[in-house]
mmCIF file of the N, C-alpha and C atoms, coordinates in Angstrom:
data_MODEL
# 
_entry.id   MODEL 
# 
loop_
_atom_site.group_PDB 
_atom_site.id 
_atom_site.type_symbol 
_atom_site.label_atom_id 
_atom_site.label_alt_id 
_atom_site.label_comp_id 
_atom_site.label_asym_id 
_atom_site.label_entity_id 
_atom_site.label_seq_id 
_atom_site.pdbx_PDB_ins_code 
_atom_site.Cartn_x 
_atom_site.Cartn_y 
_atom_site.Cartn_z 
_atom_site.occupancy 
_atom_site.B_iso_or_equiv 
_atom_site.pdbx_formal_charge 
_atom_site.auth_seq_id 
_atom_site.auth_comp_id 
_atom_site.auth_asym_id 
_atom_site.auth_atom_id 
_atom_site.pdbx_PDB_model_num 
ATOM 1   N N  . UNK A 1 1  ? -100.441 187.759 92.312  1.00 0.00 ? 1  UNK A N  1 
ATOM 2   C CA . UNK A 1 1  ? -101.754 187.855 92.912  1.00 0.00 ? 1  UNK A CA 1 
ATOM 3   C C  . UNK A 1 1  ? -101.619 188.484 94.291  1.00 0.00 ? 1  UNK A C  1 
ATOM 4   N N  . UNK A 1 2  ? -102.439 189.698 94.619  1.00 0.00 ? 2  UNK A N  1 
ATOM 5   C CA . UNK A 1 2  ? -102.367 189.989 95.835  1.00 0.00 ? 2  UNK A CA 1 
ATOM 6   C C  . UNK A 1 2  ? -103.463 189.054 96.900  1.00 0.00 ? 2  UNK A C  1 
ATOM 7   N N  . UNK A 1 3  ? -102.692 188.894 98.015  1.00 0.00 ? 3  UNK A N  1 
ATOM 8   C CA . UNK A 1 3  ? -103.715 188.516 99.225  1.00 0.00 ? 3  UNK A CA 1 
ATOM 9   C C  . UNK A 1 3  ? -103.960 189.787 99.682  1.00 0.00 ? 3  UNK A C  1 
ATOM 10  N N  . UNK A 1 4  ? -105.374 189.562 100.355 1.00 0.00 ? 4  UNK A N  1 
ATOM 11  C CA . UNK A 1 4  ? -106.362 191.007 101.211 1.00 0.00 ? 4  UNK A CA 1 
ATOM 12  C C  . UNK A 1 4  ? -106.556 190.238 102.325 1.00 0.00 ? 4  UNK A C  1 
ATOM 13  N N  . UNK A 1 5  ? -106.760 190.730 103.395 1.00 0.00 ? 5  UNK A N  1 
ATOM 14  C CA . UNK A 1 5  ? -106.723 190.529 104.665 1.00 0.00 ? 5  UNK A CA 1 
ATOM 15  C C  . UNK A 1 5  ? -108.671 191.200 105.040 1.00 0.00 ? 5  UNK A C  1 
ATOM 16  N N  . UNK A 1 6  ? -109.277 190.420 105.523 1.00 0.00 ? 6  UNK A N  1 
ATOM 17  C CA . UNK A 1 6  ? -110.776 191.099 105.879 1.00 0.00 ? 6  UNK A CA 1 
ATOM 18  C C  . UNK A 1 6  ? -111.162 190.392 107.299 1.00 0.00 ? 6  UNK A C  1 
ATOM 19  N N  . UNK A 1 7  ? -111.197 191.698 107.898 1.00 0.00 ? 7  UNK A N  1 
ATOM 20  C CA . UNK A 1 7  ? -111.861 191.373 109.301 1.00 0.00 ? 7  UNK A CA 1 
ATOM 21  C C  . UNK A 1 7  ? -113.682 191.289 109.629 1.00 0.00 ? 7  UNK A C  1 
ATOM 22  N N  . UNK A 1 8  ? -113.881 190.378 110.460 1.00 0.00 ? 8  UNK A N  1 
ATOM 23  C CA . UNK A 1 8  ? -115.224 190.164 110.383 1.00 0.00 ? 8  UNK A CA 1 
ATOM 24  C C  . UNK A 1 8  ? -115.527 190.283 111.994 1.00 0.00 ? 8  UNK A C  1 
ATOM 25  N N  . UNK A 1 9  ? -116.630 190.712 112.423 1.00 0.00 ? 9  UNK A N  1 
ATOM 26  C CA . UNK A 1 9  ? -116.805 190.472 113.809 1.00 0.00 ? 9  UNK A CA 1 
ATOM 27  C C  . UNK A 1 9  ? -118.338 189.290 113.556 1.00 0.00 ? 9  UNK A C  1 
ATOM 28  N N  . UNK A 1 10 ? -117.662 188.421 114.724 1.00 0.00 ? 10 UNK A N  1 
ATOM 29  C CA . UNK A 1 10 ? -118.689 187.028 114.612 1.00 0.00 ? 10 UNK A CA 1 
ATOM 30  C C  . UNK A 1 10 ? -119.099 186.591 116.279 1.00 0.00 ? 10 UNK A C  1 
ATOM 31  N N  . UNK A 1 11 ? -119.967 186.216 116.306 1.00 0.00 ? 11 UNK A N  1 
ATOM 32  C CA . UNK A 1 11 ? -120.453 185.799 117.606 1.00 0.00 ? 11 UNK A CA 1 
ATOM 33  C C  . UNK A 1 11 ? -119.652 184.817 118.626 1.00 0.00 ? 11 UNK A C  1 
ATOM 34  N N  . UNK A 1 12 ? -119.217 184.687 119.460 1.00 0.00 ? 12 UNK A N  1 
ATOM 35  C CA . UNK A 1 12 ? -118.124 184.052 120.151 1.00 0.00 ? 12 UNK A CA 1 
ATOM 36  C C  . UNK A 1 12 ? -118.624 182.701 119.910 1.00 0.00 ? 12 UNK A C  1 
ATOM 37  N N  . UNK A 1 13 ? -120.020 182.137 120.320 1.00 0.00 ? 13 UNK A N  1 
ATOM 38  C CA . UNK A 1 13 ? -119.984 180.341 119.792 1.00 0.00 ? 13 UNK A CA 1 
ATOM 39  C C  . UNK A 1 13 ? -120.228 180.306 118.255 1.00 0.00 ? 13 UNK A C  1 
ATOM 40  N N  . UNK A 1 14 ? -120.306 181.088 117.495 1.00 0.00 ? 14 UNK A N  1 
ATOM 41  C CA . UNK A 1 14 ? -120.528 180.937 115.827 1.00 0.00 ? 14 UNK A CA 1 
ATOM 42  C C  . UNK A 1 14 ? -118.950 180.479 115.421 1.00 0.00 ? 14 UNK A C  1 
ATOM 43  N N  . UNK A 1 15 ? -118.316 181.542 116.029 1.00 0.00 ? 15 UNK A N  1 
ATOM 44  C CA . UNK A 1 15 ? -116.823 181.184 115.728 1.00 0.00 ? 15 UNK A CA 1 
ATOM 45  C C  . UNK A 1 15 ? -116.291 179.537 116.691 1.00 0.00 ? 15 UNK A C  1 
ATOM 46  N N  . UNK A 1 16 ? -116.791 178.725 117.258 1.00 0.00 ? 16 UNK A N  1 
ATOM 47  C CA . UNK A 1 16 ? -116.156 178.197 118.078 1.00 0.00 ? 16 UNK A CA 1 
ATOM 48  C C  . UNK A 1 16 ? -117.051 177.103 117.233 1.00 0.00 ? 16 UNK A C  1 
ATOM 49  N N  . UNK A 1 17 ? -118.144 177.052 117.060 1.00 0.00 ? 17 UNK A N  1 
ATOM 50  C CA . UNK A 1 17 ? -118.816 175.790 115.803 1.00 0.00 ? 17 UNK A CA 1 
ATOM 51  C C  . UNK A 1 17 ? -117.775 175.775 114.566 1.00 0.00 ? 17 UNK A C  1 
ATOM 52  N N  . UNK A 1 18 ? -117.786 176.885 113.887 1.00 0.00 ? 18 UNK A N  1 
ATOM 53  C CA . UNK A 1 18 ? -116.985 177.103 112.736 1.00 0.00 ? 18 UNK A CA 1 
ATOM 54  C C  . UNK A 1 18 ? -115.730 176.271 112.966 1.00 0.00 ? 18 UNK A C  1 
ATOM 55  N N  . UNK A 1 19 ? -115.240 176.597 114.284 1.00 0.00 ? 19 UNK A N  1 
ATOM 56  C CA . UNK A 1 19 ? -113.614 176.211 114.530 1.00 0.00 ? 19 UNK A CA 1 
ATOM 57  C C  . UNK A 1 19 ? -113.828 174.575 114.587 1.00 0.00 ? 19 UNK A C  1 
ATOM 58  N N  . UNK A 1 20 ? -114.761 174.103 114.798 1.00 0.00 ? 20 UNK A N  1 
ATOM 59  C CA . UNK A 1 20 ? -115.412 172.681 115.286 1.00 0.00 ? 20 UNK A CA 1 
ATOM 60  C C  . UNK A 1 20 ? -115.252 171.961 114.030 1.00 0.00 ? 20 UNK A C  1 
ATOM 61  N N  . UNK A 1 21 ? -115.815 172.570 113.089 1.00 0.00 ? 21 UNK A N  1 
ATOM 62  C CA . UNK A 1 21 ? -116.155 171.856 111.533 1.00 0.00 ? 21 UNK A CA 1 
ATOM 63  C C  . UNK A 1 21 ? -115.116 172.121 111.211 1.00 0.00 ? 21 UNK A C  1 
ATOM 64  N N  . UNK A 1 22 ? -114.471 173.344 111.043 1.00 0.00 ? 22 UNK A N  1 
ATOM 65  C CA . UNK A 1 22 ? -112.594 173.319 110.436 1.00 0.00 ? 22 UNK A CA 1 
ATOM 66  C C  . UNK A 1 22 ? -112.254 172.507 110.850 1.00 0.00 ? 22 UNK A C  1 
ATOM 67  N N  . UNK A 1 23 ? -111.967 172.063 112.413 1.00 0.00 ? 23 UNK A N  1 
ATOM 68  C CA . UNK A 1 23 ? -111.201 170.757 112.526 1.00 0.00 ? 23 UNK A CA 1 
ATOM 69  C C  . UNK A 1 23 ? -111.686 169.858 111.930 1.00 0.00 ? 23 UNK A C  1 
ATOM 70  N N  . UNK A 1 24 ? -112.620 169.662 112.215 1.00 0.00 ? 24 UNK A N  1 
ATOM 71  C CA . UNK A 1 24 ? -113.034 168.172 111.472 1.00 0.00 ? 24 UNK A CA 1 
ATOM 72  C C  . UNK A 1 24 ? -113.194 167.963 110.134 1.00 0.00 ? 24 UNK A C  1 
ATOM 73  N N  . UNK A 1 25 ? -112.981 168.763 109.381 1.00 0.00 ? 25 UNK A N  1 
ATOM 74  C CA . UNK A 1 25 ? -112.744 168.855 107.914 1.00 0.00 ? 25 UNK A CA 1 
ATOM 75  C C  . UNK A 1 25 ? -110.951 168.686 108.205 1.00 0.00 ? 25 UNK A C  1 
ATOM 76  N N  . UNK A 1 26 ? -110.713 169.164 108.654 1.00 0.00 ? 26 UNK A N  1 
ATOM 77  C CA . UNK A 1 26 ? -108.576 169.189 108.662 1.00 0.00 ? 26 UNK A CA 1 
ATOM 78  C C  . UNK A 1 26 ? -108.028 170.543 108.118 1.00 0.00 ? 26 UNK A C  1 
ATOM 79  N N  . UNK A 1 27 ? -109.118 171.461 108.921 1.00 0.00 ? 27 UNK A N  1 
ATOM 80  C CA . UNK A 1 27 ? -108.900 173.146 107.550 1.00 0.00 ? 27 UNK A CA 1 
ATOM 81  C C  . UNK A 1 27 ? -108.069 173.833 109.250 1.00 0.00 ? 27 UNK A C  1 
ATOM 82  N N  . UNK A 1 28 ? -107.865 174.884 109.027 1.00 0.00 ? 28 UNK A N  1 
ATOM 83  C CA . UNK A 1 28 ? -107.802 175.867 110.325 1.00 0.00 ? 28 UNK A CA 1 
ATOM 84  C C  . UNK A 1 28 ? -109.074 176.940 109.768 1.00 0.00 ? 28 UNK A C  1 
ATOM 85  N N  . UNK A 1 29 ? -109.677 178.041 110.472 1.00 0.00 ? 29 UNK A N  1 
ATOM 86  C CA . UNK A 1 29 ? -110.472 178.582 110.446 1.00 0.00 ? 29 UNK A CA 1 
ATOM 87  C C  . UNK A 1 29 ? -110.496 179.142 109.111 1.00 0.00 ? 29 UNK A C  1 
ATOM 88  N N  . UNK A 1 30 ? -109.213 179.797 108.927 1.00 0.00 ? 30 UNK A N  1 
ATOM 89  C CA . UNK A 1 30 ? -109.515 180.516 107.561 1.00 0.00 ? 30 UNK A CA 1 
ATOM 90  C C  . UNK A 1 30 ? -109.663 180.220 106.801 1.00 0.00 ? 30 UNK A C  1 
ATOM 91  N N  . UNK A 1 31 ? -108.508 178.712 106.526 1.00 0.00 ? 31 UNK A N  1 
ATOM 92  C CA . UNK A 1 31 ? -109.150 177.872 105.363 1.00 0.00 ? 31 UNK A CA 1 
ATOM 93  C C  . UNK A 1 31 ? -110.737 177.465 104.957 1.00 0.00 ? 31 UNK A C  1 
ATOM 94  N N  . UNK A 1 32 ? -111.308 177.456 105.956 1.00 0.00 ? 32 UNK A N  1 
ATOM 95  C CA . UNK A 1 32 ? -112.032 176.613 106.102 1.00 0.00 ? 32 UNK A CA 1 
ATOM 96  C C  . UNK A 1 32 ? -113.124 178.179 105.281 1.00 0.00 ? 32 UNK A C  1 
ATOM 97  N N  . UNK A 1 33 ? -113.031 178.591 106.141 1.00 0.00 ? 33 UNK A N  1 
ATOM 98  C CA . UNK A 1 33 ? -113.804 180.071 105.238 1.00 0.00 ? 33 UNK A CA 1 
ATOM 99  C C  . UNK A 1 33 ? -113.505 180.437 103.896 1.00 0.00 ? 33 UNK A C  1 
ATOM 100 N N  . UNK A 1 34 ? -112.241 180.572 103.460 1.00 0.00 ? 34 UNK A N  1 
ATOM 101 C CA . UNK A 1 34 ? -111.953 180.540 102.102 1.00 0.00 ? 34 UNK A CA 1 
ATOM 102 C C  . UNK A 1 34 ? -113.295 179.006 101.146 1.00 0.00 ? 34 UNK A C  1 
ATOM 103 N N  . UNK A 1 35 ? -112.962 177.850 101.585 1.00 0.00 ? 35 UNK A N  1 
ATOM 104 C CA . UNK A 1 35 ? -113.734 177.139 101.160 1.00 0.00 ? 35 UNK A CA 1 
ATOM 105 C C  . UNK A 1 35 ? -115.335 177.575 101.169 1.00 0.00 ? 35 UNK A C  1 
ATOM 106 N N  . UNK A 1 36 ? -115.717 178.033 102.365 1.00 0.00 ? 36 UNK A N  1 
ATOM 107 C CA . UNK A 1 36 ? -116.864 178.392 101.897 1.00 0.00 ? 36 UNK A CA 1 
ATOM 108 C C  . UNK A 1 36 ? -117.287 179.408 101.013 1.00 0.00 ? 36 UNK A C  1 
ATOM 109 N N  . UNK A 1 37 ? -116.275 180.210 101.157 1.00 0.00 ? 37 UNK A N  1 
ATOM 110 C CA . UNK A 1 37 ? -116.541 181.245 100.137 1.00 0.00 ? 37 UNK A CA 1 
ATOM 111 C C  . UNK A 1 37 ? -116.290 181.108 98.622  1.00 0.00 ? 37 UNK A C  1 
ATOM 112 N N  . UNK A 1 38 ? -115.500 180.024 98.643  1.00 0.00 ? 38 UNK A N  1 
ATOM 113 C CA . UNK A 1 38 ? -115.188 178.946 96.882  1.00 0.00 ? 38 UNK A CA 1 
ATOM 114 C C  . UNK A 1 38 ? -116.707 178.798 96.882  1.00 0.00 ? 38 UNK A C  1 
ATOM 115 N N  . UNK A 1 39 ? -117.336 177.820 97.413  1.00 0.00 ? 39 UNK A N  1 
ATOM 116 C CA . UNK A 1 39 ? -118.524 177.064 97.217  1.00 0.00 ? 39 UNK A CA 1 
ATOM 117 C C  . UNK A 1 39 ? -119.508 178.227 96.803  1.00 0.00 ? 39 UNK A C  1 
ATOM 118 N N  . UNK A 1 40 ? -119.519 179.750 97.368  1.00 0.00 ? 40 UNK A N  1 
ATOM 119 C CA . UNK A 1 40 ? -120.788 180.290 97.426  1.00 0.00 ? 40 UNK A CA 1 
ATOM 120 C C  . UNK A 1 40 ? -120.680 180.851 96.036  1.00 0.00 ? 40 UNK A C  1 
ATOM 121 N N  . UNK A 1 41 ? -119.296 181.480 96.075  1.00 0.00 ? 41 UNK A N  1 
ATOM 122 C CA . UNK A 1 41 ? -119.236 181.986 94.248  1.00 0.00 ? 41 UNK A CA 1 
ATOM 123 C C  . UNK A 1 41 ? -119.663 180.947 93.401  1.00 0.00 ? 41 UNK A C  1 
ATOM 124 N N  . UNK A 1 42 ? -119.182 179.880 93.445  1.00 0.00 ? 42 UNK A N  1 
ATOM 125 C CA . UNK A 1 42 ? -119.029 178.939 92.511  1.00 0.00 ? 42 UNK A CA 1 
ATOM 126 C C  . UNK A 1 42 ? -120.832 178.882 92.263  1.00 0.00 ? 42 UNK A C  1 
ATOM 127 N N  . UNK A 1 43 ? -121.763 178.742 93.454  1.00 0.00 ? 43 UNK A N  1 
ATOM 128 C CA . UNK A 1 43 ? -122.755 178.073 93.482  1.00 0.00 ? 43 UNK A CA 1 
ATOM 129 C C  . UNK A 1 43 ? -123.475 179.924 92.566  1.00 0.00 ? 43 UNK A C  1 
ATOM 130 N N  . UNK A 1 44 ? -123.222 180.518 92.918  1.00 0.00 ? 44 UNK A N  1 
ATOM 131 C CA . UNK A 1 44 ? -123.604 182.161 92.145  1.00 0.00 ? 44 UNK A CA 1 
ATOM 132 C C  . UNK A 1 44 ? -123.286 182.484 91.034  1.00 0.00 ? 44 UNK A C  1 
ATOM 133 N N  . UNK A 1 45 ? -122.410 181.560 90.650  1.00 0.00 ? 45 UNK A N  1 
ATOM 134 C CA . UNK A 1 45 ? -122.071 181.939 89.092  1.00 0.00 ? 45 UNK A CA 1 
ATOM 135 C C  . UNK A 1 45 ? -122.588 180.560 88.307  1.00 0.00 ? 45 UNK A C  1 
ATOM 136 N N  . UNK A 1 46 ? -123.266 179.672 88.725  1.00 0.00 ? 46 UNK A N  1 
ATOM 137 C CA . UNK A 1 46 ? -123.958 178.860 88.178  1.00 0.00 ? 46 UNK A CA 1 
ATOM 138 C C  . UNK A 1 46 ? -125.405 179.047 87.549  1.00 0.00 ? 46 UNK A C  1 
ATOM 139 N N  . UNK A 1 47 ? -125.775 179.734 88.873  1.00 0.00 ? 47 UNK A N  1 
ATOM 140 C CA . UNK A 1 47 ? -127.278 180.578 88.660  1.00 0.00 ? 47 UNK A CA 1 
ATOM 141 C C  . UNK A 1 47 ? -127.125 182.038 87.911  1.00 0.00 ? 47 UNK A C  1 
ATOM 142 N N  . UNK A 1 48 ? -125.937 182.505 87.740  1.00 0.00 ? 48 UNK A N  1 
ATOM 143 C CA . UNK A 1 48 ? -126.259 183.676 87.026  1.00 0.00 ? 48 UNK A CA 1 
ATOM 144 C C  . UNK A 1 48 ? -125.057 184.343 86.162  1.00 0.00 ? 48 UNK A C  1 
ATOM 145 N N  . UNK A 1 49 ? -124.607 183.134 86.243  1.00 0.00 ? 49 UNK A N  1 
ATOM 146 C CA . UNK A 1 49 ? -122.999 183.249 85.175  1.00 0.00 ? 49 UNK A CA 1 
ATOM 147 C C  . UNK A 1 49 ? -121.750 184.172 85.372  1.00 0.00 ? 49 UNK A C  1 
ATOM 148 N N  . UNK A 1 50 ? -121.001 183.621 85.358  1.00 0.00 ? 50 UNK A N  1 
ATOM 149 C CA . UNK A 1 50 ? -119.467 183.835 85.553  1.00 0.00 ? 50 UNK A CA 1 
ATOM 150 C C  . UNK A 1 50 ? -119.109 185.138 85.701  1.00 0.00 ? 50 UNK A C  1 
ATOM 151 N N  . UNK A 1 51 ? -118.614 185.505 86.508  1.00 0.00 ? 51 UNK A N  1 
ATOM 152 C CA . UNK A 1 51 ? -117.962 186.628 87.597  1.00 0.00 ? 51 UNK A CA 1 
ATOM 153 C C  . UNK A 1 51 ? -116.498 186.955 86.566  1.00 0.00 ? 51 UNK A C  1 
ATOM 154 N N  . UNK A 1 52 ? -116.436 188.418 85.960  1.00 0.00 ? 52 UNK A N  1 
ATOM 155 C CA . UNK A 1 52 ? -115.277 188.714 85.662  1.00 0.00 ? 52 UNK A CA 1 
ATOM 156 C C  . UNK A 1 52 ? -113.851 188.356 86.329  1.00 0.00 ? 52 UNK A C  1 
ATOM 157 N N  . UNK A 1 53 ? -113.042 187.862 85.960  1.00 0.00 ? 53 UNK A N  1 
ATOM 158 C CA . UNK A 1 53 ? -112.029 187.642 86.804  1.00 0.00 ? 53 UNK A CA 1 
ATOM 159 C C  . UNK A 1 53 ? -111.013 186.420 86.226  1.00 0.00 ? 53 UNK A C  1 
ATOM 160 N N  . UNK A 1 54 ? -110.142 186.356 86.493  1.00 0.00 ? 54 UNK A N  1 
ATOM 161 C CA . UNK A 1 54 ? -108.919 185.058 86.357  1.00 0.00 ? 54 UNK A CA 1 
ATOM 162 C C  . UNK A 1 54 ? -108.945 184.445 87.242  1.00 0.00 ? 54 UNK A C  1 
ATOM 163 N N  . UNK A 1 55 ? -109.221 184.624 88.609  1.00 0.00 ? 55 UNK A N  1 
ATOM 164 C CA . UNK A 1 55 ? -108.914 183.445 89.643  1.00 0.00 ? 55 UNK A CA 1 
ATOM 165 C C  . UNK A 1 55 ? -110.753 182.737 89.741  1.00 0.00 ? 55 UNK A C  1 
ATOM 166 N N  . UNK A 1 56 ? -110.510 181.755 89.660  1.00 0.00 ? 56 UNK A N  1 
ATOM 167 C CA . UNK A 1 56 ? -111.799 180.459 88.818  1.00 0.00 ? 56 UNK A CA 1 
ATOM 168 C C  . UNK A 1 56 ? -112.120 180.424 90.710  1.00 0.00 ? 56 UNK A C  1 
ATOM 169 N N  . UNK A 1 57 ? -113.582 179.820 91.014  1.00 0.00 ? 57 UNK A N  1 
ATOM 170 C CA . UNK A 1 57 ? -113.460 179.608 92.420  1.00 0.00 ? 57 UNK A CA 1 
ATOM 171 C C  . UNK A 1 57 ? -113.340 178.175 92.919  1.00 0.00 ? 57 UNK A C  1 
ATOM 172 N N  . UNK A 1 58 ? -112.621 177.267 92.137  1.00 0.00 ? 58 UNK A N  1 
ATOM 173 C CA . UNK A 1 58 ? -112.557 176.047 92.136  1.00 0.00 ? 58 UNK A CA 1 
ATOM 174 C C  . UNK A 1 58 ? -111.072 175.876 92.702  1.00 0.00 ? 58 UNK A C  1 
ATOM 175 N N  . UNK A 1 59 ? -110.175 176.771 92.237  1.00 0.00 ? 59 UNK A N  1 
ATOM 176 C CA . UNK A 1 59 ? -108.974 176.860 92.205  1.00 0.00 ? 59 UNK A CA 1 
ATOM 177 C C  . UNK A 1 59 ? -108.811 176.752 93.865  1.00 0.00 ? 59 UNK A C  1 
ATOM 178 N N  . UNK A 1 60 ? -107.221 176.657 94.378  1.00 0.00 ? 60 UNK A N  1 
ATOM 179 C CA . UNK A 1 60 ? -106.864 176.971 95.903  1.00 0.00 ? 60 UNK A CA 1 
ATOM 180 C C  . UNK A 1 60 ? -106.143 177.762 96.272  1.00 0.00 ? 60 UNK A C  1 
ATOM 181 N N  . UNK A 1 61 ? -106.906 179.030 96.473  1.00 0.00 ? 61 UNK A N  1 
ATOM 182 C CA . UNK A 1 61 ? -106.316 180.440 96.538  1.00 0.00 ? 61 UNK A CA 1 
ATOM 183 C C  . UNK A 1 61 ? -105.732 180.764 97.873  1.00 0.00 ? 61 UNK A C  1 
ATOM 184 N N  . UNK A 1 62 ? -104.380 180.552 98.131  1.00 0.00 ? 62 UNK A N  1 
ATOM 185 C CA . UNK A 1 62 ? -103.522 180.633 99.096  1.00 0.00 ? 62 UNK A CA 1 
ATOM 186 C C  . UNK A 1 62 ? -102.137 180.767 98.887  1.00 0.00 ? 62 UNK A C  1 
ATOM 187 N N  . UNK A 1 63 ? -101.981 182.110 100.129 1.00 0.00 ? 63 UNK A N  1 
ATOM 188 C CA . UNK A 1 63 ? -100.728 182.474 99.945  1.00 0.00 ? 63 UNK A CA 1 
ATOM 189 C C  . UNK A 1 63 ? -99.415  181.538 100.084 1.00 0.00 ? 63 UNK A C  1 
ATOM 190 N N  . UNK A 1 64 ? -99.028  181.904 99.313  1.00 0.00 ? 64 UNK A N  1 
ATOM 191 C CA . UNK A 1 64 ? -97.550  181.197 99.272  1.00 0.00 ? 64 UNK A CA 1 
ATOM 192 C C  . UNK A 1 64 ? -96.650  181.256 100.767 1.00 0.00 ? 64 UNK A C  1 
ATOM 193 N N  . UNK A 1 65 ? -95.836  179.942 101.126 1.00 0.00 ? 65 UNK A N  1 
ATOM 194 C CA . UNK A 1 65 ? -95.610  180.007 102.353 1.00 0.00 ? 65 UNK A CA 1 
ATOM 195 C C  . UNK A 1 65 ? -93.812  180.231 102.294 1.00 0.00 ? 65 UNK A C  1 
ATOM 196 N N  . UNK A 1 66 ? -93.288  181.482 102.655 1.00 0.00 ? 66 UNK A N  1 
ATOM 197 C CA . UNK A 1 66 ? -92.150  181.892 102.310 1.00 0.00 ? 66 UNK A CA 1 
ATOM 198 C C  . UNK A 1 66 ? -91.272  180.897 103.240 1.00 0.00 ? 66 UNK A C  1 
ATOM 199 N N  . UNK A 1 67 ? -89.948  180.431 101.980 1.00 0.00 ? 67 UNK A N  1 
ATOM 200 C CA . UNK A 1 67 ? -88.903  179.728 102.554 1.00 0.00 ? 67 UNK A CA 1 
ATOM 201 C C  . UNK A 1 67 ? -87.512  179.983 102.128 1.00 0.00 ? 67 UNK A C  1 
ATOM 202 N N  . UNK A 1 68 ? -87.093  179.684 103.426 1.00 0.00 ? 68 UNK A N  1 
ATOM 203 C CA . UNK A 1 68 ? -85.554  180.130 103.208 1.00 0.00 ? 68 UNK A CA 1 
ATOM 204 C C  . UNK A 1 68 ? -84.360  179.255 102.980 1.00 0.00 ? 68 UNK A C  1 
ATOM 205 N N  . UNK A 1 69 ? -84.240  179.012 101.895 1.00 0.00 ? 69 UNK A N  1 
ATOM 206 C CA . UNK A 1 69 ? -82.995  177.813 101.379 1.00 0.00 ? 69 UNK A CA 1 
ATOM 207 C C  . UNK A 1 69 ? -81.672  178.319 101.801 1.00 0.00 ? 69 UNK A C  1 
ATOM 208 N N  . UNK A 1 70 ? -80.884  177.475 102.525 1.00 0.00 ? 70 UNK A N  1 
ATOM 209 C CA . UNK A 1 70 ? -79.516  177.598 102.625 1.00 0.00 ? 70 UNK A CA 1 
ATOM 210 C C  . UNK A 1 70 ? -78.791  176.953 101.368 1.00 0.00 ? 70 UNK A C  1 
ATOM 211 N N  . UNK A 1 71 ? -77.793  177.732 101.048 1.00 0.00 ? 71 UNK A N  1 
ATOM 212 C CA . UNK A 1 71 ? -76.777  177.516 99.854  1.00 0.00 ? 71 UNK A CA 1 
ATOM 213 C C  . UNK A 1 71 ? -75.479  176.512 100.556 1.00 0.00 ? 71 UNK A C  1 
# 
């Protein structure tokens, strides 16, 4: 699965609420956006049915966190 990288320009206190509720959910920002963006598909393909694709928006779509084992 590839990750995409998307830049957004956002209002300096929009981003600083956002950062508010990430914490307090226990997300960091992006997570916390990924989740919303689970919820909005999810809630769009309810009302108008399922979005071509393999990755489901229920799922937890995050990159793998590279590690380095010593032998």
């Amino acid at each position: 699965m590839a990750v995409k990288s998307v830049s957004i320009r956002i209002e300096e206190e929009m981003l600083r609420k956002l950062g508010f509720v990430a914490d307090y959910e226990g997300r960091s920002v992006n997570s916390h956006i990924l989740v919303l963006i689970r919820k909005d598909i999810k809630a769009f393909e309810q009302i108008h049915g399922t979005i071509e694709g393999k990755i489901q928006p229920e799922l937890n779509v995050k990159p793998t966190r590279k590690t380095n084992f010593e032998a």
